[in-house]
DRENDO-1510 file (C-alpha; in Angstrom, 1 decimal, always signed):
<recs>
REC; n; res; u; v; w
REC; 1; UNK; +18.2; -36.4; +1.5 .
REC; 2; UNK; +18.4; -32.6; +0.6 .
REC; 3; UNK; +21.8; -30.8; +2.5 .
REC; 4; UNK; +19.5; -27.7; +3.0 .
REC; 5; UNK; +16.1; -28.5; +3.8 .
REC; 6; UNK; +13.8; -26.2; +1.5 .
REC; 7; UNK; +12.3; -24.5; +4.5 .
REC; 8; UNK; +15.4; -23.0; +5.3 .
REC; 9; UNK; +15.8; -21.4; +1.5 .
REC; 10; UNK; +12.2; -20.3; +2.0 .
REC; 11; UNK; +13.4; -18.2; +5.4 .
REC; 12; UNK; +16.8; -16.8; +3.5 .
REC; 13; UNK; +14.5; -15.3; +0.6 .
REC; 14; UNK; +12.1; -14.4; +3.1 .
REC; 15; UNK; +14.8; -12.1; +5.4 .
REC; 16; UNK; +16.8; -11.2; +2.0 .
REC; 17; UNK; +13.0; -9.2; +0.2 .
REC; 18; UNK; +12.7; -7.6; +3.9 .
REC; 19; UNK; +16.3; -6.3; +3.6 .
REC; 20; UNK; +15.9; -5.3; +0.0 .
REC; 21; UNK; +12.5; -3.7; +0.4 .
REC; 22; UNK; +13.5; -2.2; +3.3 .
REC; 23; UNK; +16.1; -0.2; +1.4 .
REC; 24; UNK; +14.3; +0.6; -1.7 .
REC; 25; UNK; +11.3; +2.1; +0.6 .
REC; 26; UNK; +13.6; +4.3; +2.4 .
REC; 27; UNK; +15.8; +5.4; +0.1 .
REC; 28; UNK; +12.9; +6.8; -2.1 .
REC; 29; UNK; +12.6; +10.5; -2.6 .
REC; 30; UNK; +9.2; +12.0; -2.1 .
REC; 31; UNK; +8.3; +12.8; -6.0 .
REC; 32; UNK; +8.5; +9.0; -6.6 .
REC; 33; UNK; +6.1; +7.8; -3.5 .
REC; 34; UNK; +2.8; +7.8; -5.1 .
REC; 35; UNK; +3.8; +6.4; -8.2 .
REC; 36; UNK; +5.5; +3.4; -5.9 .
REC; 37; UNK; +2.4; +3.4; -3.7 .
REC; 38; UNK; +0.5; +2.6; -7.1 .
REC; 39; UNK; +2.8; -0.1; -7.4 .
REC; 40; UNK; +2.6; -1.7; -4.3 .
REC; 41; UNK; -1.2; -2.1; -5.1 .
REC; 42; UNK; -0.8; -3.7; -8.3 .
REC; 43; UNK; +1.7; -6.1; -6.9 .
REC; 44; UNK; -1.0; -6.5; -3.9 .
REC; 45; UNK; -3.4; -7.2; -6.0 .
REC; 46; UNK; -1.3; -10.2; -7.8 .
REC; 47; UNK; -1.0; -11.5; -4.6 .
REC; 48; UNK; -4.8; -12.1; -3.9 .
REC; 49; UNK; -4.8; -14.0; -7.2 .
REC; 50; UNK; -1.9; -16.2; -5.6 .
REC; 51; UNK; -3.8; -16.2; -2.1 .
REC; 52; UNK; -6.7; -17.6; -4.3 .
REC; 53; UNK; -5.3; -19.9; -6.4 .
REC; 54; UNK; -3.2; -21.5; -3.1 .
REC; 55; UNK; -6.1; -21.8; -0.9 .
REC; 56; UNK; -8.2; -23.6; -3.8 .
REC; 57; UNK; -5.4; -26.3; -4.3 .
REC; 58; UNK; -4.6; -27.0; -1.0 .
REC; 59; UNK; -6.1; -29.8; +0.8 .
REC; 60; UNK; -5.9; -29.3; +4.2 .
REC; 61; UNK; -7.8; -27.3; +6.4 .
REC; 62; UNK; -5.3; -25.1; +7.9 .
REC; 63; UNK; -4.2; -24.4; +4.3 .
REC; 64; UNK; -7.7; -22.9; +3.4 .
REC; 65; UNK; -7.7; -21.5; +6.0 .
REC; 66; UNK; -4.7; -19.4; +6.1 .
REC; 67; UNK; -5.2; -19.3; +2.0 .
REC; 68; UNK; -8.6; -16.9; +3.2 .
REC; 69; UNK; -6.5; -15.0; +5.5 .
REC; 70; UNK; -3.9; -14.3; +2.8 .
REC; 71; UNK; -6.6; -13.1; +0.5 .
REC; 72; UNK; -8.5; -10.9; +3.1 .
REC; 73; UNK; -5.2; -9.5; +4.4 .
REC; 74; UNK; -4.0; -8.4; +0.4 .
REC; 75; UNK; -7.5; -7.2; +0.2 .
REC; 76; UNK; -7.1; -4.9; +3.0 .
REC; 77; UNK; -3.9; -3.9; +1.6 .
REC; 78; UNK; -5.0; -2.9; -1.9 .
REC; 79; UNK; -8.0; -0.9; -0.4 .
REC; 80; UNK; -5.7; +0.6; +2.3 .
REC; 81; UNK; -3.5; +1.5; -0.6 .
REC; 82; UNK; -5.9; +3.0; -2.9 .
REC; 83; UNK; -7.0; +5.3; +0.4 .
REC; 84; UNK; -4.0; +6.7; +0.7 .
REC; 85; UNK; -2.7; +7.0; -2.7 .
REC; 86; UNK; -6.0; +9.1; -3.3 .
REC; 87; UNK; -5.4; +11.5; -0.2 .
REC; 88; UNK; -1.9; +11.9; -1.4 .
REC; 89; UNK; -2.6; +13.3; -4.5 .
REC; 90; UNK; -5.4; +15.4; -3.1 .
REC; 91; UNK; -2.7; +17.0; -1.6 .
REC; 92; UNK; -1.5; +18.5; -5.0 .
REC; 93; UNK; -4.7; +19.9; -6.1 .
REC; 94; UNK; -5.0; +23.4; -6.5 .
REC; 95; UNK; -7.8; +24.4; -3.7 .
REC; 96; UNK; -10.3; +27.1; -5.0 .
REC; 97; UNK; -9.5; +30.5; -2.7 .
REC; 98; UNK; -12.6; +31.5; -0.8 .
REC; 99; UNK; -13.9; +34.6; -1.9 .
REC; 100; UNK; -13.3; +37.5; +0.7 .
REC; 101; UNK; -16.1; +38.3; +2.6 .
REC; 102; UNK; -17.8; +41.9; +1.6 .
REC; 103; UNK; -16.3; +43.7; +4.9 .
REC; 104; UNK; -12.7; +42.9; +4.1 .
REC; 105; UNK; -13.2; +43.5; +0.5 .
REC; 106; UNK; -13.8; +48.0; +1.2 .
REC; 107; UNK; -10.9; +47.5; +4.0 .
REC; 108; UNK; -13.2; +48.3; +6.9 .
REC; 109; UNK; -13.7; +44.5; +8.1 .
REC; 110; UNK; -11.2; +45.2; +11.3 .
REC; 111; UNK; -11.8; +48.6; +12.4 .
REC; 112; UNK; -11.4; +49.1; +15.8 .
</recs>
């Protein structure tokens, strides 16, 4: 008989990648977020090939079944991620300027 069961190691590495993500989120500076955000959805997309490949070998029901809500959860995250990743970087897109109407162009569009 194991000292430590291995459920308990599972829950230590568990609370420890919270911590440790928790820290490397936050202490990221803005410049860096997207390319970490691409990241993320890379790492998220490794994860629905584990989700996959765990809910195929297990036996049990409730292992498919949470196997499927693995996968559709990653999924959500990789599509979520993607979302914002692209609105992000609309953000540093140089926007055409709008061409001034006619009126303000000869200075007499405010005349009072």
């Amino acid at each position: 008989m194991d000292p430590v069961s291995h459920t308990v190691i599972n829950l230590i590495i568990f609370v420890l990648a919270i911590y440790v993500g928790y820290h490397v989120v936050w202490t990221v500076t803005p410049a860096l977020h997207t390319p970490l955000m691409a990241v993320t959805n890379a790492i998220s997309a490794i994860v629905i090939v584990g989700a996959m490949l765990a809910a195929a070998l297990t036996e049990s029901g409730l292992g498919k079944t949470m196997g499927v809500l693995a996968v559709a959860l990653a999924a959500v995250n990789v599509f979520g991620g993607f979302l914002v990743t692209r609105r992000m970087l609309e953000m540093f897109k140089k926007k055409d300027k709008k061409a001034a109407p006619a009126a303000e162009a000869t200075g007499k569009g405010n005349a009072a």
